[in-house]
N, CA, C and O of each residue as an XYZ file, in Angstrom:
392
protein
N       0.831     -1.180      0.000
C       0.000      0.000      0.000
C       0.876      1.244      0.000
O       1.795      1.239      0.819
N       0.721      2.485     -0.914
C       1.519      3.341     -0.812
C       1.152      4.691      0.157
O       0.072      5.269      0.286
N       2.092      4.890      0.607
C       1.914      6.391      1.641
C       0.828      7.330      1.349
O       0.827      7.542      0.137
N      -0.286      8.115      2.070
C      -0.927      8.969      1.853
C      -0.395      9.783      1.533
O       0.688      9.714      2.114
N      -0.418     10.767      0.818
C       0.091     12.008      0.243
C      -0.265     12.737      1.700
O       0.684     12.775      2.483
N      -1.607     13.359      2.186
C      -2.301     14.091      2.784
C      -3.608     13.840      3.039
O      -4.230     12.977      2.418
N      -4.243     14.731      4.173
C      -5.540     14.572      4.339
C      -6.336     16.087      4.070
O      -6.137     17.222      4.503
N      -7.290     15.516      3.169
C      -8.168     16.471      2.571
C      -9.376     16.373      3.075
O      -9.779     15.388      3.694
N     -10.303     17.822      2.740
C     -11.994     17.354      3.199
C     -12.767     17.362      1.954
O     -11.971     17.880      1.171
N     -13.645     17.149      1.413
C     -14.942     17.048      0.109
C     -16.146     17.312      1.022
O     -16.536     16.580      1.932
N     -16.644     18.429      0.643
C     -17.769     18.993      1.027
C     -18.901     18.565     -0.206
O     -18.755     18.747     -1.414
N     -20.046     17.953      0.482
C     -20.882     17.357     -0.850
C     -20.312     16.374     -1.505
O     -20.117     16.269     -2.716
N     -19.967     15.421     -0.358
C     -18.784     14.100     -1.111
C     -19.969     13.330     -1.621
O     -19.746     13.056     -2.800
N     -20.965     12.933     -1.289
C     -22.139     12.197     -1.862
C     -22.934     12.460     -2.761
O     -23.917     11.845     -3.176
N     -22.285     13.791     -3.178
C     -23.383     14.298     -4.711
C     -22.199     13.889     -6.235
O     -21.003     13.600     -6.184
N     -23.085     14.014     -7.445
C     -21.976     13.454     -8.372
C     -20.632     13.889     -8.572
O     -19.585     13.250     -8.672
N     -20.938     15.390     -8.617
C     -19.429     16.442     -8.585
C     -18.145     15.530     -7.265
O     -16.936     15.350     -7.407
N     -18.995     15.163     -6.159
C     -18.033     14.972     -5.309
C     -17.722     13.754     -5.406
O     -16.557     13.392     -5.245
N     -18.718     12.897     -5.690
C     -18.474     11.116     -5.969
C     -16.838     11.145     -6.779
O     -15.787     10.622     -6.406
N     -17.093     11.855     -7.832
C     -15.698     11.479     -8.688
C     -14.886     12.339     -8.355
O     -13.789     11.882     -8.678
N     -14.626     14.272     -7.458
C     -13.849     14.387     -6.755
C     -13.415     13.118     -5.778
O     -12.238     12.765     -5.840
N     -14.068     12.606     -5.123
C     -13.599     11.384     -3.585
C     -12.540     10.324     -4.811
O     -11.428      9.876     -4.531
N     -13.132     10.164     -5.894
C     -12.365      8.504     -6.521
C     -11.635      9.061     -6.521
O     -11.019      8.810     -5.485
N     -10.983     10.062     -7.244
C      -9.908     10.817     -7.626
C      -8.881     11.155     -6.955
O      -7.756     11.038     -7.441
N      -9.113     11.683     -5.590
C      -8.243     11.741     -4.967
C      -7.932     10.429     -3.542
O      -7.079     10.463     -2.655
N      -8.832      9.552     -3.778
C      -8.655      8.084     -3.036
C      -7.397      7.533     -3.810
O      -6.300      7.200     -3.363
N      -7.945      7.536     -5.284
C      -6.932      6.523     -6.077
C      -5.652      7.305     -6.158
O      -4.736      6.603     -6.586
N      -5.205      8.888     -5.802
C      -4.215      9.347     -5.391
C      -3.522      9.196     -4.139
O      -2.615      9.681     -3.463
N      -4.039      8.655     -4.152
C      -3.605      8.174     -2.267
C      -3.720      9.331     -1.128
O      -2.786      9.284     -0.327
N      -4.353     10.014     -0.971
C      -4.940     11.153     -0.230
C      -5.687     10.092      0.542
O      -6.031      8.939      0.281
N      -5.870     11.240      2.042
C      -6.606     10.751      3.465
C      -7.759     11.487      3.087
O      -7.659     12.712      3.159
N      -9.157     10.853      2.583
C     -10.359     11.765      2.312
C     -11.164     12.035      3.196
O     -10.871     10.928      3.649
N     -12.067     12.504      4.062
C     -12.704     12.569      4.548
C     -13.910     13.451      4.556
O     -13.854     14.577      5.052
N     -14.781     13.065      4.126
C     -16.217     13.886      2.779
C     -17.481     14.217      3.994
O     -17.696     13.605      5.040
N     -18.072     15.200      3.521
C     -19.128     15.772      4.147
C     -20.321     15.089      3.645
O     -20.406     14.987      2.422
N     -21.220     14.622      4.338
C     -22.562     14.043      3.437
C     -23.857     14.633      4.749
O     -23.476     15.067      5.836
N     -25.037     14.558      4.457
C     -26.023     14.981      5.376
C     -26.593     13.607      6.213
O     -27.208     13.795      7.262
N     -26.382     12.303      5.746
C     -26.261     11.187      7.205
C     -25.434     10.345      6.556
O     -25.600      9.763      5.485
N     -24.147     10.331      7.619
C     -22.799      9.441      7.091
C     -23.604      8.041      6.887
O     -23.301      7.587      5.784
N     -24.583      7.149      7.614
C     -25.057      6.221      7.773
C     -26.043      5.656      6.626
O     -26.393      4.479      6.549
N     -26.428      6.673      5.761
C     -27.200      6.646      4.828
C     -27.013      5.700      3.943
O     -25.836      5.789      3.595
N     -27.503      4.885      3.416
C     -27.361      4.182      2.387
C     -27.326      4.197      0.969
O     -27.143      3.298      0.149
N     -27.580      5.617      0.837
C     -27.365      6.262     -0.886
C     -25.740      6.506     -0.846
O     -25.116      6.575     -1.904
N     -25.011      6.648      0.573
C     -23.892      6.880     -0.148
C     -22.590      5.647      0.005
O     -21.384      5.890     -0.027
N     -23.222      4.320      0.174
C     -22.772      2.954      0.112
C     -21.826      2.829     -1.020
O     -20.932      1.983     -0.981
N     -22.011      3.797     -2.238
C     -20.954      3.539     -3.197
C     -19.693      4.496     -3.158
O     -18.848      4.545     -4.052
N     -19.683      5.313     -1.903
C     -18.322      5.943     -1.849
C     -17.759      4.907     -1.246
O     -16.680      4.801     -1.828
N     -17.832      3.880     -0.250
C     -17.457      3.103      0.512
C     -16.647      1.901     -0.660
O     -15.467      1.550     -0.652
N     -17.586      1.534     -1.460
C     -16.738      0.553     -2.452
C     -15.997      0.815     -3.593
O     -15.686      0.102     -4.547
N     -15.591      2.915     -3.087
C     -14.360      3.230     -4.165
C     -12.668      2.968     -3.664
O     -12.285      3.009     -2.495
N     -11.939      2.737     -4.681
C     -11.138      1.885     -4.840
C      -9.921      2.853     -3.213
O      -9.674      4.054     -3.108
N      -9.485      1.730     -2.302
C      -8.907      2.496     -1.308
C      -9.527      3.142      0.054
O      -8.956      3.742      0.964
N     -10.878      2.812     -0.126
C     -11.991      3.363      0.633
C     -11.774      3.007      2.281
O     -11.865      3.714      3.285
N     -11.523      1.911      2.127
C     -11.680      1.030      3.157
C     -10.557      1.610      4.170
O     -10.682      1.549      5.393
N      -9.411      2.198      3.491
C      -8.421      2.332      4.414
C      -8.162      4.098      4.328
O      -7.264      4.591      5.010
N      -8.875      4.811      3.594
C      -8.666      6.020      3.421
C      -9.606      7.234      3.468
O      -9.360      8.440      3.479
N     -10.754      6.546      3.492
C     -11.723      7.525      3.852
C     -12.698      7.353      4.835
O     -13.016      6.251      5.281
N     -13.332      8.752      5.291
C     -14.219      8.738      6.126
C     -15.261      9.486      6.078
O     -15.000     10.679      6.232
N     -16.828      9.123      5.854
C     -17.287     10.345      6.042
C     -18.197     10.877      7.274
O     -18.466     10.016      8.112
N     -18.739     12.260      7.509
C     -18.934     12.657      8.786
C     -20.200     14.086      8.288
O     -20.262     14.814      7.297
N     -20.764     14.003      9.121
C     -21.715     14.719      8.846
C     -21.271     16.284      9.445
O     -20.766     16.372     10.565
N     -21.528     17.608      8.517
C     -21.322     18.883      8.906
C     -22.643     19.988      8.423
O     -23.295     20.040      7.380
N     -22.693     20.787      9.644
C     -23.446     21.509      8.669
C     -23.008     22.973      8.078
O     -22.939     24.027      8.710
N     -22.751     22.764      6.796
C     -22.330     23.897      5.771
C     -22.977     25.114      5.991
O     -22.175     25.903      5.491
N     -24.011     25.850      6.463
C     -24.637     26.746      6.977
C     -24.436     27.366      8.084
O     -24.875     28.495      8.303
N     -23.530     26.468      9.158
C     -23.121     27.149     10.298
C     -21.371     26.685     10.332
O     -20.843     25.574     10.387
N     -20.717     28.247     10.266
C     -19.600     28.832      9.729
C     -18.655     28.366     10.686
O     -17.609     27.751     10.485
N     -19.246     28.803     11.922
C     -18.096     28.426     13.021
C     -17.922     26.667     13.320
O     -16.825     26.137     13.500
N     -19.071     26.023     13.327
C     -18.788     24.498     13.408
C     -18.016     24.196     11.925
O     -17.138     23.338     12.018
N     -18.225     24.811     10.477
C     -17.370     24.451      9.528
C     -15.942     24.299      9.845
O     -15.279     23.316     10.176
N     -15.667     25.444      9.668
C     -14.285     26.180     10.515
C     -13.337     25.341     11.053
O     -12.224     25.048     10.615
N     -14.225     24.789     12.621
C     -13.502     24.202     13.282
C     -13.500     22.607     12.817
O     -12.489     21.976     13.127
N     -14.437     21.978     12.173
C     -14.463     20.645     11.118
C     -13.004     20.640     10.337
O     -12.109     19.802     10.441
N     -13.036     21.640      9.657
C     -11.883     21.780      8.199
C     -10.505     22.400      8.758
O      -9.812     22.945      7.898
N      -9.990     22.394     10.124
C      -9.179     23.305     10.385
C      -7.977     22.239     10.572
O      -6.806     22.594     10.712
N      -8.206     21.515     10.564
C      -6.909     20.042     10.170
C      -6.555     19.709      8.727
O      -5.561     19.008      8.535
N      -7.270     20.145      7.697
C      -7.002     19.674      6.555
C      -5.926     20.224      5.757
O      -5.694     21.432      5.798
N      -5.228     19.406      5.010
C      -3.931     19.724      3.844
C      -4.870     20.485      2.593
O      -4.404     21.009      1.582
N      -6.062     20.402      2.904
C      -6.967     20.973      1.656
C      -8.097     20.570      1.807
O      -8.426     19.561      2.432
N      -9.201     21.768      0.919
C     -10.615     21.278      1.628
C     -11.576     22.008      0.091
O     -11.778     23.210     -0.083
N     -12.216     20.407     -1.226
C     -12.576     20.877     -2.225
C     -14.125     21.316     -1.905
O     -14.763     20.466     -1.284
N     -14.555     22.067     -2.116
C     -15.631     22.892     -1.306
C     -16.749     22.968     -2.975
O     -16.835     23.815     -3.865
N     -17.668     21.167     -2.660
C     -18.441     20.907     -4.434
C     -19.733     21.033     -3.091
O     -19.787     19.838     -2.803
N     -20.195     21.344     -2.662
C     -21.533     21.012     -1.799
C     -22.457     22.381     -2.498
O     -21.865     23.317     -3.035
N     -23.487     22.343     -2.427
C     -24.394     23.177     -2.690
C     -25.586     23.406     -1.482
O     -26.808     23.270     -1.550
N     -24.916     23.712     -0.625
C     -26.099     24.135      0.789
C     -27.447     24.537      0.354
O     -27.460     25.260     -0.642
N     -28.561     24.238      0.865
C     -29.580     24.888      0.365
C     -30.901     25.285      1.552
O     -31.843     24.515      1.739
N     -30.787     26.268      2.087
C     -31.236     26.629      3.016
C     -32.912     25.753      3.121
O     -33.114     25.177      2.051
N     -33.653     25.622      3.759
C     -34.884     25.035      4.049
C     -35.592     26.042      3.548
O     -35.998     25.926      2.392
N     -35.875     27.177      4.262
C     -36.527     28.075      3.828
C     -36.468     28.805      2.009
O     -37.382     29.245      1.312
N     -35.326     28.695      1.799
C     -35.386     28.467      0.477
C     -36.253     27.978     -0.765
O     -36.395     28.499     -1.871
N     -36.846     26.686     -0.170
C     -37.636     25.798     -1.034
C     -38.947     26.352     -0.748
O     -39.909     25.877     -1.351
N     -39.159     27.505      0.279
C     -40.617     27.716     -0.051
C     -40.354     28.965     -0.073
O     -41.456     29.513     -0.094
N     -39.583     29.717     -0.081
C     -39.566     31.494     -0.395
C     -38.343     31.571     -1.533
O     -37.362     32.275     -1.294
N     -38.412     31.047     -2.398
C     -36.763     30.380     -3.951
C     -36.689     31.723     -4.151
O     -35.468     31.867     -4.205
N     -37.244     33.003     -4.325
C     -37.230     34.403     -4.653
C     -36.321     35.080     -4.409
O     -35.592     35.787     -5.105
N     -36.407     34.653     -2.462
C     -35.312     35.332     -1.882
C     -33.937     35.011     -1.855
O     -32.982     35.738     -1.585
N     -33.973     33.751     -2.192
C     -32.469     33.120     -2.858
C     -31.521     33.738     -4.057
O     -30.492     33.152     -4.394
């Protein structure tokens, strides 16, 4: 097994943009560790069976809307690819004010 380069974060690791950000930098040998909205979820079962997974990534639930828990989430990372698209609640019923 070869050396991790580093440990990175993927914000929106469970959406498509981030699915193939996570392969990408798994199969680079990077320490990943991806943002999803329930690590436990079962839609995101196929980051788990990308190649290296097993020994290199992790994911953890954050919420992208509140700045200071971000902050202190991402404040260990060698780098942090920022593909998430937050979308406020209130949003979906006032889209105007967005």
């Amino acid at each position: 097994m070869a050396q991790a380069i580093g440990k990175v974060c993927v914000t929106g690791a469970g959406g498509y943009l981030g699915s193939w950000v996570m392969k990408h930098l798994l199969s680079n040998n990077y320490v990943v560790h991806g943002t999803v909205k329930q690590p436990g979820d079962a839609k995101y079962a196929h980051l788990n069976q990308l190649e290296k997974a097993s020994d290199n990534l992790k994911l953890f639930k954050a919420d992208l809307l509140d700045y200071d828990s971000l902050c202190s989430a991402i404040a260990s990372y060698a780098g942090v690819f920022h593909v998430a698209s937050p979308v406020p609640s209130s949003a979906l019923l006032i889209p105007r004010q967005y």
